[in-house]
CHARMM internal coordinates of N, CA and C (Angstrom, degrees):
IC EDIT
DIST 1 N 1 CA 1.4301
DIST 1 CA 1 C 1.5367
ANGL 1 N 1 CA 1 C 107.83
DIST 1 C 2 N 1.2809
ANGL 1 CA 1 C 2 N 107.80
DIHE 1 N 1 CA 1 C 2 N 138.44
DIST 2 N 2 CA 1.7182
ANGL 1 C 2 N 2 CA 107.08
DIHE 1 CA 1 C 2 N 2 CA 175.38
DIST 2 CA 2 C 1.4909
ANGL 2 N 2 CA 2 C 116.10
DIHE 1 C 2 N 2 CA 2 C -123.47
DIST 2 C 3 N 1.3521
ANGL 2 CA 2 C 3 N 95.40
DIHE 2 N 2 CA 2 C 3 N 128.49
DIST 3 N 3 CA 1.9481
ANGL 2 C 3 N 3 CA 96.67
DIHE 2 CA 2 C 3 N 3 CA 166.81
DIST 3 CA 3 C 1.0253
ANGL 3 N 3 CA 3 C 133.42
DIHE 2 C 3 N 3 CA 3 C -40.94
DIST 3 C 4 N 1.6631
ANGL 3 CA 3 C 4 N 145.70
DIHE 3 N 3 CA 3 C 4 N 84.55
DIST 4 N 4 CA 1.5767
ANGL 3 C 4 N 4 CA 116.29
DIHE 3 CA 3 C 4 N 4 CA 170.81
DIST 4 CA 4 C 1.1182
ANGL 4 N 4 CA 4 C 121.06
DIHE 3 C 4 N 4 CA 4 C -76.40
DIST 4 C 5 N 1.8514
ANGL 4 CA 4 C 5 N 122.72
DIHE 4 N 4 CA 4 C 5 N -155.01
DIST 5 N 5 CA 1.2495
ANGL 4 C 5 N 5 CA 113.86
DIHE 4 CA 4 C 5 N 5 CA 122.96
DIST 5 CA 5 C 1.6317
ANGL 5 N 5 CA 5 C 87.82
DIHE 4 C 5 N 5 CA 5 C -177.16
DIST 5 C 6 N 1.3509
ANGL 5 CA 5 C 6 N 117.16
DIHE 5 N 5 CA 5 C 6 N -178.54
DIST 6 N 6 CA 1.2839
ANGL 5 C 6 N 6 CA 124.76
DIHE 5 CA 5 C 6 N 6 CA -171.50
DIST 6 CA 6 C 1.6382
ANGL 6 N 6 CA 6 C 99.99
DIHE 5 C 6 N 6 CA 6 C -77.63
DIST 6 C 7 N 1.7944
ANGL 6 CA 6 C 7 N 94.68
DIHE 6 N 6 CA 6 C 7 N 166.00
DIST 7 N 7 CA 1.4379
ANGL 6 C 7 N 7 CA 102.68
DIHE 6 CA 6 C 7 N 7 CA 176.33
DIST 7 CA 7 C 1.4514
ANGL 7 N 7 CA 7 C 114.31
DIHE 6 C 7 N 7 CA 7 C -78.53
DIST 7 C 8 N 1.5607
ANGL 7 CA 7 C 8 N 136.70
DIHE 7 N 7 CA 7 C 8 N 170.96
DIST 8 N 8 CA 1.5460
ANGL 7 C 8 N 8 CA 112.64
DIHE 7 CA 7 C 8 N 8 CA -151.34
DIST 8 CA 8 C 1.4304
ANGL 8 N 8 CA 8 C 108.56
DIHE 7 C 8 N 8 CA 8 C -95.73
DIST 8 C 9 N 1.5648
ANGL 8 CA 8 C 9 N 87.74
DIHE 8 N 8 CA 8 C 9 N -2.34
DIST 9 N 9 CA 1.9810
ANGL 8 C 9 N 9 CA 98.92
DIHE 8 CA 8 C 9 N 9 CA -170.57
DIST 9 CA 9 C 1.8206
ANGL 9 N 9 CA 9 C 85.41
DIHE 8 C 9 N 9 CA 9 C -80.61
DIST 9 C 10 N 1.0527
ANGL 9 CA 9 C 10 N 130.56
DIHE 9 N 9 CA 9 C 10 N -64.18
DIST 10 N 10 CA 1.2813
ANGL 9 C 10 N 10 CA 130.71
DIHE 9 CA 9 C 10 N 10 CA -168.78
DIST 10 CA 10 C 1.9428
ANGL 10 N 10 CA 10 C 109.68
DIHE 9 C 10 N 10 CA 10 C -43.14
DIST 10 C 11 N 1.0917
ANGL 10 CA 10 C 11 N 92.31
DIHE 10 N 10 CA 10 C 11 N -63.76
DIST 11 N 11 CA 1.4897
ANGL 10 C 11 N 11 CA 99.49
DIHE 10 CA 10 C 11 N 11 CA -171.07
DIST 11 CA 11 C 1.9518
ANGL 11 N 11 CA 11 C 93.57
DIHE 10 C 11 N 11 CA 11 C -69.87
DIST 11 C 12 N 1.2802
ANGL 11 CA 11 C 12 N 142.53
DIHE 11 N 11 CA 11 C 12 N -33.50
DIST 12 N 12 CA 1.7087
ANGL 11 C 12 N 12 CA 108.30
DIHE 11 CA 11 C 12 N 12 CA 155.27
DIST 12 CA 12 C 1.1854
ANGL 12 N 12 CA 12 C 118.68
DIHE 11 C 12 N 12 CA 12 C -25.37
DIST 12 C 13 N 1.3180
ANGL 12 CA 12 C 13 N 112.20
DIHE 12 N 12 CA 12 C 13 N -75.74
DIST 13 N 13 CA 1.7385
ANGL 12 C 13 N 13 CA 132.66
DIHE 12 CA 12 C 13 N 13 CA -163.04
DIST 13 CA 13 C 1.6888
ANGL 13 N 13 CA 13 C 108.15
DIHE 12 C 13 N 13 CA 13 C -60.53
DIST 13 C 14 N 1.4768
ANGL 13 CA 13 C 14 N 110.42
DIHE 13 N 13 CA 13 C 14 N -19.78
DIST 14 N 14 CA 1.6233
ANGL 13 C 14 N 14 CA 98.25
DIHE 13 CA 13 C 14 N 14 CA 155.35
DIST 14 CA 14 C 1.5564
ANGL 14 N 14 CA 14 C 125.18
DIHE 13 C 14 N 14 CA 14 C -82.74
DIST 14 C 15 N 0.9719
ANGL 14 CA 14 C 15 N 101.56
DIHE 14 N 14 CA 14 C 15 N -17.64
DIST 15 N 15 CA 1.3411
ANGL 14 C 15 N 15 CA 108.03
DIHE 14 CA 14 C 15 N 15 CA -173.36
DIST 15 CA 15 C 1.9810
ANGL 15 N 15 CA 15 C 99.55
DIHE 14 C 15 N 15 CA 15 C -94.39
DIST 15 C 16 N 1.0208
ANGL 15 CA 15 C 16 N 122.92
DIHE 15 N 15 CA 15 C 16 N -54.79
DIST 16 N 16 CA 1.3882
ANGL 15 C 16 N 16 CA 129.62
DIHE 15 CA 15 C 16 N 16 CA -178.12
DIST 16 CA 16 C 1.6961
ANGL 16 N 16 CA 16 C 82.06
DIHE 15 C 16 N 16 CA 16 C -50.36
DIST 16 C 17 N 1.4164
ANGL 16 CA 16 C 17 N 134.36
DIHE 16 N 16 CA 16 C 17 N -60.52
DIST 17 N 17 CA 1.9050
ANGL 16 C 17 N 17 CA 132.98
DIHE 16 CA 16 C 17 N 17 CA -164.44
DIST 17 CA 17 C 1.6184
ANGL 17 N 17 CA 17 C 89.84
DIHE 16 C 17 N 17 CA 17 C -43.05
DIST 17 C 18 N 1.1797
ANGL 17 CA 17 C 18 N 110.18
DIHE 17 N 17 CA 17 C 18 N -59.90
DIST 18 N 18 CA 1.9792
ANGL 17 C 18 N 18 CA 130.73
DIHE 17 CA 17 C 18 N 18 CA -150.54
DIST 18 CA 18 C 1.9497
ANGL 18 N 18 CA 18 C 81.15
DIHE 17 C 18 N 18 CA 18 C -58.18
DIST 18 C 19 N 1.1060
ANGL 18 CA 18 C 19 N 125.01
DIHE 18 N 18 CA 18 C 19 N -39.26
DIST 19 N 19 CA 1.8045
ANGL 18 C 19 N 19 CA 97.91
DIHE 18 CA 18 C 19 N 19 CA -143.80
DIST 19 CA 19 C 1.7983
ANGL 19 N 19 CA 19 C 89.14
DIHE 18 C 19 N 19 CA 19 C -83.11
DIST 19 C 20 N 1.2986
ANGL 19 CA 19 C 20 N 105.43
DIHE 19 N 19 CA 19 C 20 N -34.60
DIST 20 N 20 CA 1.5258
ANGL 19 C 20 N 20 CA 83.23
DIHE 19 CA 19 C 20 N 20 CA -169.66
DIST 20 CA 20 C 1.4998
ANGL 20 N 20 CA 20 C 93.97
DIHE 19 C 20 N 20 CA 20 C -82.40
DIST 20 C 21 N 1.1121
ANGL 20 CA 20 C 21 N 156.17
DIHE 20 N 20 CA 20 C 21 N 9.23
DIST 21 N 21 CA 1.2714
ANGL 20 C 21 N 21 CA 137.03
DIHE 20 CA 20 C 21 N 21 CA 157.08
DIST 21 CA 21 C 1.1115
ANGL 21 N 21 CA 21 C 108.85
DIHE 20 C 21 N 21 CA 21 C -69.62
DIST 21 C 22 N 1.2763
ANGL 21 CA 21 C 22 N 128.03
DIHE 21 N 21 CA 21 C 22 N -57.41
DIST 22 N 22 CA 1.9093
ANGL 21 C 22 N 22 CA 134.09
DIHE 21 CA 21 C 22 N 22 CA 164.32
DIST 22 CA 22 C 1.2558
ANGL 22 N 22 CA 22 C 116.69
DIHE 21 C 22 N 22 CA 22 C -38.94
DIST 22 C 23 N 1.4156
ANGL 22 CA 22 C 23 N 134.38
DIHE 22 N 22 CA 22 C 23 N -42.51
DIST 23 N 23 CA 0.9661
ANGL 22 C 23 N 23 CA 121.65
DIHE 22 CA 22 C 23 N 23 CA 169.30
DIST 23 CA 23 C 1.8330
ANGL 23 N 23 CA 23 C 136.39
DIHE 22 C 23 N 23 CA 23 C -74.07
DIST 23 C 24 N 1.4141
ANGL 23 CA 23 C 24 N 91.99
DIHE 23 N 23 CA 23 C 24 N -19.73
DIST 24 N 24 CA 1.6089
ANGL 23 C 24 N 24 CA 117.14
DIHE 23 CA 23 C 24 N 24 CA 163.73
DIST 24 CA 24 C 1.5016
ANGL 24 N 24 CA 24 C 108.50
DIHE 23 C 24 N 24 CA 24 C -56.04
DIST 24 C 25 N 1.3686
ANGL 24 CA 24 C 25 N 105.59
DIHE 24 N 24 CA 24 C 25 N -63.66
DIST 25 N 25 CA 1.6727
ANGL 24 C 25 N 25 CA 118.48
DIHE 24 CA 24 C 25 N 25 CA 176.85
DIST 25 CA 25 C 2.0334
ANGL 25 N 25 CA 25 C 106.34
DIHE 24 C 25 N 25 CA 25 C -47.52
DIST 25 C 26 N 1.3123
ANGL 25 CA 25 C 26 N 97.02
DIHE 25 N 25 CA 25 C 26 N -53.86
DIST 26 N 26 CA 1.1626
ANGL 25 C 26 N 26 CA 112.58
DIHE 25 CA 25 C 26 N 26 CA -150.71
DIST 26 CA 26 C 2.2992
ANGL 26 N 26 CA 26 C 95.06
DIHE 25 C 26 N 26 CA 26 C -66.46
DIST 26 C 27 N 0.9819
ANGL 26 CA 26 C 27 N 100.35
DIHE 26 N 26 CA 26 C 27 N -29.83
DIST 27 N 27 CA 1.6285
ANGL 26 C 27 N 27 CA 118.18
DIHE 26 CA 26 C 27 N 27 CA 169.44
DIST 27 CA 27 C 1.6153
ANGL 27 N 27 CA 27 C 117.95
DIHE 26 C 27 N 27 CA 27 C -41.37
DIST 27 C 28 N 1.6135
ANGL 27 CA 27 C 28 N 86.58
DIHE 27 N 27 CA 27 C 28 N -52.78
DIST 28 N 28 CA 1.6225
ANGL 27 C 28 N 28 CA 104.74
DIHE 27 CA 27 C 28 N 28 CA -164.17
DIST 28 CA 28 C 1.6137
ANGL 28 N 28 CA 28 C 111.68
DIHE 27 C 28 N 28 CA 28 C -58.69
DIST 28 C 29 N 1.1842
ANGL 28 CA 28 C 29 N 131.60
DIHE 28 N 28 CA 28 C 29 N -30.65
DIST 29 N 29 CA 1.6300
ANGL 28 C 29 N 29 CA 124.11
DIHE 28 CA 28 C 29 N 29 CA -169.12
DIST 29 CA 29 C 1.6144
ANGL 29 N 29 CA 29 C 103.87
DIHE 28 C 29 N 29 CA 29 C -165.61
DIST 29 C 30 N 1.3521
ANGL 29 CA 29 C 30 N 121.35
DIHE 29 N 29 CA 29 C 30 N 165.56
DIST 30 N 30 CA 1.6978
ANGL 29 C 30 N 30 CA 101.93
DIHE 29 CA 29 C 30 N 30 CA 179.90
DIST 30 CA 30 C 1.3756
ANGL 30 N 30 CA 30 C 108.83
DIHE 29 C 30 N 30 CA 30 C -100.61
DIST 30 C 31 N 1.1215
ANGL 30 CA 30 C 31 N 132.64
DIHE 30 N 30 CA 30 C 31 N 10.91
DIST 31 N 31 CA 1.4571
ANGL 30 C 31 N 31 CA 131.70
DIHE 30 CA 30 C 31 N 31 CA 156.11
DIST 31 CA 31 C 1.5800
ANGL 31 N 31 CA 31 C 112.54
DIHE 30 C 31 N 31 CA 31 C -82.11
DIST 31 C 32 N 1.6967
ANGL 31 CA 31 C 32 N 100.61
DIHE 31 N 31 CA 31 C 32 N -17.38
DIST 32 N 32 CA 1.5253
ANGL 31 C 32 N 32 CA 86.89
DIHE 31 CA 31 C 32 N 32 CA -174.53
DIST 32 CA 32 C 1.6865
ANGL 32 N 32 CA 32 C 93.63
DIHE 31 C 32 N 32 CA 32 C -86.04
DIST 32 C 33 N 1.6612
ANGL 32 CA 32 C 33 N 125.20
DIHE 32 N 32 CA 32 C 33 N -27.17
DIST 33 N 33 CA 1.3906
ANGL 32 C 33 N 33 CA 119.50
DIHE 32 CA 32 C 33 N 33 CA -167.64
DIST 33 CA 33 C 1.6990
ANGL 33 N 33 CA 33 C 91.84
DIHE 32 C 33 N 33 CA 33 C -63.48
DIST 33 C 34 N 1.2348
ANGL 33 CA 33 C 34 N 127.38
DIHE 33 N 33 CA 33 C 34 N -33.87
DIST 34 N 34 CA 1.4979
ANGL 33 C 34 N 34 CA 116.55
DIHE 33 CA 33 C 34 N 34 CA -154.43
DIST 34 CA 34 C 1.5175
ANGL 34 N 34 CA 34 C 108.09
DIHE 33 C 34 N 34 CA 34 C -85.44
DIST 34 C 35 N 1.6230
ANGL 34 CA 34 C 35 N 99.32
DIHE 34 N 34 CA 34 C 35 N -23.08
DIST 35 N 35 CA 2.1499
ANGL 34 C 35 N 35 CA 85.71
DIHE 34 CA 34 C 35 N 35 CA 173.63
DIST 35 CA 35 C 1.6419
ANGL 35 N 35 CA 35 C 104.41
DIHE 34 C 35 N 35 CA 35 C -76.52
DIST 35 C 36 N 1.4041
ANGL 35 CA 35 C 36 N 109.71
DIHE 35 N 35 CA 35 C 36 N -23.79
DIST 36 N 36 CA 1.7262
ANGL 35 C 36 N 36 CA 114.78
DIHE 35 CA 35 C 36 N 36 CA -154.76
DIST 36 CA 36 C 1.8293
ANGL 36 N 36 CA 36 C 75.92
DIHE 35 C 36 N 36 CA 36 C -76.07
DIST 36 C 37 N 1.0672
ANGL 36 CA 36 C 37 N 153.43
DIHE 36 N 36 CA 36 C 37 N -39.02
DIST 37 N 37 CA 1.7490
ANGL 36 C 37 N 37 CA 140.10
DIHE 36 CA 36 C 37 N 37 CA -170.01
DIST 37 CA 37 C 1.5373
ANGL 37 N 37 CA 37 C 101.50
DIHE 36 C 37 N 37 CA 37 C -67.08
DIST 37 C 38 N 1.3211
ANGL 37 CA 37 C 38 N 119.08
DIHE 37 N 37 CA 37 C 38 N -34.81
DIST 38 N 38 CA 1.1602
ANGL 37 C 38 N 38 CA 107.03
DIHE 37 CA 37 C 38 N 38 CA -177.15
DIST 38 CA 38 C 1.0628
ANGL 38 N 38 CA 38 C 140.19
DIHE 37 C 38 N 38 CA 38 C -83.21
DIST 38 C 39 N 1.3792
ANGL 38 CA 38 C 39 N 90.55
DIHE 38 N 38 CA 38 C 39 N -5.22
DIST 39 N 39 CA 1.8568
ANGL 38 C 39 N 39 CA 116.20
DIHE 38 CA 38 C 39 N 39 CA -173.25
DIST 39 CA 39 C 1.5225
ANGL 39 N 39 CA 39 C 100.58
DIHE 38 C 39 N 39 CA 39 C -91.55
DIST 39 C 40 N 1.8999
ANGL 39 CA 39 C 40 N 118.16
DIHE 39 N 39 CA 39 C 40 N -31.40
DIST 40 N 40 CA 1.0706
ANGL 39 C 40 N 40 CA 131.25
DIHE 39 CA 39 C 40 N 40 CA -160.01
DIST 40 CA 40 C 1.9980
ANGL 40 N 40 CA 40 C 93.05
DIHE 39 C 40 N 40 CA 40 C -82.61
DIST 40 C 41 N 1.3937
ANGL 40 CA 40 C 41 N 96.74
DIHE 40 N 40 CA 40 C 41 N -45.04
DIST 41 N 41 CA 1.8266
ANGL 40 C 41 N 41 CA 100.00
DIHE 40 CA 40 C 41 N 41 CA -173.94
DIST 41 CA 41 C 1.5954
ANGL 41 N 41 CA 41 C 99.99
DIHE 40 C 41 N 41 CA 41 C -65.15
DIST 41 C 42 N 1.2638
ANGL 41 CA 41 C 42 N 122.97
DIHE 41 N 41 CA 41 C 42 N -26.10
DIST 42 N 42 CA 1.8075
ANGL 41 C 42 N 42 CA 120.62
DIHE 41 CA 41 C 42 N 42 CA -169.21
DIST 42 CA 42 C 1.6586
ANGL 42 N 42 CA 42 C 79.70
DIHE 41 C 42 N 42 CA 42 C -82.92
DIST 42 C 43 N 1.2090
ANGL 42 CA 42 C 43 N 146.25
DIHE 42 N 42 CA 42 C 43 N -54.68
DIST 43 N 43 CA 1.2636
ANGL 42 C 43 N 43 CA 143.32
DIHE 42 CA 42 C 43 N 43 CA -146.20
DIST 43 CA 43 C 1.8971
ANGL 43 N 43 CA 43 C 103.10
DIHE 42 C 43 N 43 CA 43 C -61.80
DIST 43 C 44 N 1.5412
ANGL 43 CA 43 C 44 N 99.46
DIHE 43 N 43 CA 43 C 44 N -48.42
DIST 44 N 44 CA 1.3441
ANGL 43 C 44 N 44 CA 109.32
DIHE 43 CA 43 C 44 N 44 CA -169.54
DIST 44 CA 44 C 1.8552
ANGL 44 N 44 CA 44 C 117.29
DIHE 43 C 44 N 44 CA 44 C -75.81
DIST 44 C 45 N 1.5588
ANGL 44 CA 44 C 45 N 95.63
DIHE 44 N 44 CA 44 C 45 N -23.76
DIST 45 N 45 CA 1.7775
ANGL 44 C 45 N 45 CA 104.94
DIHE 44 CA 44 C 45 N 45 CA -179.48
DIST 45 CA 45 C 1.8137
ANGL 45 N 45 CA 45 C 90.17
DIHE 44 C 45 N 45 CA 45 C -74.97
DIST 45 C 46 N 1.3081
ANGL 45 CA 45 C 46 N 107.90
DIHE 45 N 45 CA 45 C 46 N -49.77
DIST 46 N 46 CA 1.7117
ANGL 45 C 46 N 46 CA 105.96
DIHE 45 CA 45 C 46 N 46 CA -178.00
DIST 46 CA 46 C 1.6833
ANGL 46 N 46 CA 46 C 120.34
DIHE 45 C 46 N 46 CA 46 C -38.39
DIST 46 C 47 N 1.7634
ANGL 46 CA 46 C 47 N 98.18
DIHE 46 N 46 CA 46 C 47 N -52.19
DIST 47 N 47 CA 1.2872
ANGL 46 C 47 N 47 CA 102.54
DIHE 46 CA 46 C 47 N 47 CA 174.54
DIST 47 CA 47 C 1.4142
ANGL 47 N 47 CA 47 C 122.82
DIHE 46 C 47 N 47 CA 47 C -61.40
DIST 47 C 48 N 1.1494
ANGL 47 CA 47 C 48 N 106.79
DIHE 47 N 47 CA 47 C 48 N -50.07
DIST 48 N 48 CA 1.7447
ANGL 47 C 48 N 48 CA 108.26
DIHE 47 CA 47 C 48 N 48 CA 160.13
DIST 48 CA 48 C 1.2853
ANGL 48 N 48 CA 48 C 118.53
DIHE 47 C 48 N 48 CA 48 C -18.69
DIST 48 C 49 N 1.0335
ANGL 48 CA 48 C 49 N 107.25
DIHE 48 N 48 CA 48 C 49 N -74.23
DIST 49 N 49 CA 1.5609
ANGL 48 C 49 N 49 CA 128.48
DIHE 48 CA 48 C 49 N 49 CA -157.55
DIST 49 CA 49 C 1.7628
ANGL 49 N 49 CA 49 C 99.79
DIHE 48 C 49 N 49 CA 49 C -76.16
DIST 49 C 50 N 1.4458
ANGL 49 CA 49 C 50 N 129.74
DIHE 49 N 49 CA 49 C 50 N 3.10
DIST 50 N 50 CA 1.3426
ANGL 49 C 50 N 50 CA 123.72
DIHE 49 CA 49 C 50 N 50 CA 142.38
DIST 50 CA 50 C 1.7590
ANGL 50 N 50 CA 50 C 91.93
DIHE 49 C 50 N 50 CA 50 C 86.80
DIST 50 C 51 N 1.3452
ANGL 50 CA 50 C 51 N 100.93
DIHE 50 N 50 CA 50 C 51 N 175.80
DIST 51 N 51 CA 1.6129
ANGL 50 C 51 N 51 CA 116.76
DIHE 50 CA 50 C 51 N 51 CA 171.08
DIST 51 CA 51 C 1.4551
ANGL 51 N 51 CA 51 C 113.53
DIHE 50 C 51 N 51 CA 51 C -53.06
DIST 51 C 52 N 1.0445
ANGL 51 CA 51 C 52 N 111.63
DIHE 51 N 51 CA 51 C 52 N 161.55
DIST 52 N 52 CA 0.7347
ANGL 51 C 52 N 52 CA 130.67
DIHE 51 CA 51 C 52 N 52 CA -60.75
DIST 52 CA 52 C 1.6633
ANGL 52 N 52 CA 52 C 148.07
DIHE 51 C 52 N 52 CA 52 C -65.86
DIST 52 C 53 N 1.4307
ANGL 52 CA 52 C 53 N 109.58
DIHE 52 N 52 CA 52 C 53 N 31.52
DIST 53 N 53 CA 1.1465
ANGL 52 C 53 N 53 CA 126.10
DIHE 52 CA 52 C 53 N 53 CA -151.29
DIST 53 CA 53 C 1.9211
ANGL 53 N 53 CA 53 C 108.10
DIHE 52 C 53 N 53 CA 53 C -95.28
DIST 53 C 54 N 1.3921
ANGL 53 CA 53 C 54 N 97.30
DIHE 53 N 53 CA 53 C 54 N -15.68
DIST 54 N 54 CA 1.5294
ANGL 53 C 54 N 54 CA 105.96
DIHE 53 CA 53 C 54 N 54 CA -177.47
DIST 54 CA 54 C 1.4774
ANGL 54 N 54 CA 54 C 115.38
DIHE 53 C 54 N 54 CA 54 C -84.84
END
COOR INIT
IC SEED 1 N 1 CA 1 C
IC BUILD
């Protein structure tokens, strides 16, 4: 089995696409703002924690 992963310029621009979609979602109702934080706090512990885990 081999590790990939995208190049880092690519995977920004998915992630920069993802936030304003989350935040669109996250607009619509306050249950929808309160799952979209949690997805946003799992997003940021992920980044933490480096490759390949994000």
């Amino acid at each position: 089995m081999e590790l990939t992963q995208l190049p880092a310029e690519e995977w920004a621009q998915v992630n920069s696409d993802a936030q304003g979609f989350w935040d669109e979602i996250a607009a619509s109702s306050d249950r929808a703002g309160r799952v979209v934080q949690i997805f946003k706090d799992y997003a940021a512990v992920q980044e933490k924690a480096g490759y390949p885990y994000r």
